[in-house]
N, C-alpha and C positions, 0 to 999 in steps of 0.2 A: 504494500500500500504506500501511496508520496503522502506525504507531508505536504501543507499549502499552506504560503501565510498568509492573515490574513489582518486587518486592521480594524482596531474596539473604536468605536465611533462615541463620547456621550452621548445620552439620550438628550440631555436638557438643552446643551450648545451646541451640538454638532460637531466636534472638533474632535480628529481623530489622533487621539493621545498616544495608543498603546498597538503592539503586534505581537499575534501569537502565532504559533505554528503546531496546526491541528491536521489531523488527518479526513482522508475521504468521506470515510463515515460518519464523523463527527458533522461536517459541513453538510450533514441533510438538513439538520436544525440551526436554525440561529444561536449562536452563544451569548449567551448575558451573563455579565460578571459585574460585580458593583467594586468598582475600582474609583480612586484619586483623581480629581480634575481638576489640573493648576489654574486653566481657565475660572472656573465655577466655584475653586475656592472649597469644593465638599467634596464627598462620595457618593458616587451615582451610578444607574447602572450606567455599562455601555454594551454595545450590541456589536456584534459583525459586519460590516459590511463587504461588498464585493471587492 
């Protein structure tokens, strides 16, 4: 199976902070992780994006 990175987006501002590297199976579902937003000043979730 590859490995894809892929880039956590916040939900609040948009701004995409963080990259993970997930694999195939993983990338059927969106991942949400409530991570640190220097932007936003909190912790928020963020999402996957393409």
């Amino acid at each position: 199976m590859k490995n894809n990175k892929v880039a956590l987006a916040c939900s609040v501002c948009g701004s995409r902070n963080y990259t993970k590297n997930i694999s195939e199976a993983q990338r059927a579902s969106r991942l949400e992780i409530k991570k640190y937003c220097k932007y936003c000043g909190t912790h928020t979730i963020h999402r996957a994006t393409k």
